[in-house]
C-alpha positions, 0 to 999 in steps of 0.5 A: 914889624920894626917894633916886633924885631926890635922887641924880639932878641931871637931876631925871627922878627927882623927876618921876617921884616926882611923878608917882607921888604923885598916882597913889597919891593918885588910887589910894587916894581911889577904893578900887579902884572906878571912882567916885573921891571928891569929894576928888580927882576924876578931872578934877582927877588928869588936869588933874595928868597934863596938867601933868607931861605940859608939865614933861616936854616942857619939860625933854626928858624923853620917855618921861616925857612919852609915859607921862603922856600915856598915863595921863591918856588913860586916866583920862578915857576910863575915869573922866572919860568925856571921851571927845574929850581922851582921844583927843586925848591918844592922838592927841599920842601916837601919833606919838612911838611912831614913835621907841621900840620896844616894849621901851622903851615898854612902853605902845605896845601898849596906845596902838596898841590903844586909838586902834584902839578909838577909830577903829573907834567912830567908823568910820574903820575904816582907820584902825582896821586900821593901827594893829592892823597896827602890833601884829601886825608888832611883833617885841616883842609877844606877849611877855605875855598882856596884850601878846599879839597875839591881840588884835590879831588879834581885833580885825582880825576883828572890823574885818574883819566888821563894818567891811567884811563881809569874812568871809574875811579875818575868818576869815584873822585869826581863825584867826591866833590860833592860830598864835601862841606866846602865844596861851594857848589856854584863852581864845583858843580858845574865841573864836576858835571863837565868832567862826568859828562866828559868821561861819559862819552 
């Protein structure tokens, strides 16, 4: 990393090593669990995010800036628990997607999925449903267990059950899942068979 900022005069490099540093900091203070130490807490490594997330902007680096917003969104949901600048965050975010594929930006599926979390928490159950649109009719998803539509579809059926009552149309995205190349069937069968099972009764 210190030889690609050396060698790049754009400094995009020497703010990724930046960026990288803390993130090992932040990595090792907490030792692998969810309660980081008083040494370096999660507000203060998403007060760090937030200020890579200005340099970013100011200097036209745009992935760098979509990333770092994307980690600090994470680190106060999961670590901070500040669940309202999480959402903030994601909601910067979620119109810059607009501009990047999904090969570009690995981390538009994951954003996509956690504003949908979001919306759905705080009942805005449209909202929630266009943004797993937007997962199941990405052409570059499904290209990993961890990027598979199935949970998109998973979630669309649970919207559709619990948001709406709509047990047909939950059945419709529940079944879905089935259909997909990437849907690793040990896993995804076995819920898709719960939740049809569910509806059913």
């Amino acid at each position: 990393m210190e030889e690609s900022a050396a060698a790049d005069p754009a400094g995009e490099w020497d703010l990724l090593s930046r960026m990288m540093e803390v993130h090992v900091r932040f990595h090792k203070n907490r030792n692998g669990g969810l309660r980081p130490s008083a040494d370096y807490t999660a507000e203060q490594f998403s007060e760090d995010l937030l200020r890579f997330v200005d340099e970013a902007d100011r200097r036209g680096f745009t992935l760098i800036k979509m990333r770092a917003l994307y980690n600090a969104g994470n680190v106060l949901r999961i670590f901070a628990r500040d669940y309202e600048r999480a959402f903030r965050c994601y909601t910067i975010l979620t119109p810059m997607l607009d501009g990047v594929s999904m090969r570009e930006f690995l981390l538009r599926f994951y954003v996509y999925r956690e504003i949908a979390e979001f919306c759905y928490s705080f009942r805005e159950y449209d909202e929630a449903v266009s943004y797993y649109r937007r997962i199941t009719e990405d052409p570059d998803a499904g290209d990993s267990y961890y990027r598979s539509r199935a949970f998109a579809w998973n979630g669309l059926g649970l919207r559709y059950r619990n948001g709406y009552g709509d047990l047909e149309r939950a059945d419709s995205c529940f079944r879905a899942i089935l259909q997909l190349p990437e849907r690793y069937a040990v896993v995804w069968d076995g819920i898709v068979t719960d939740n049809l099972g569910y509806n059913s009764t």
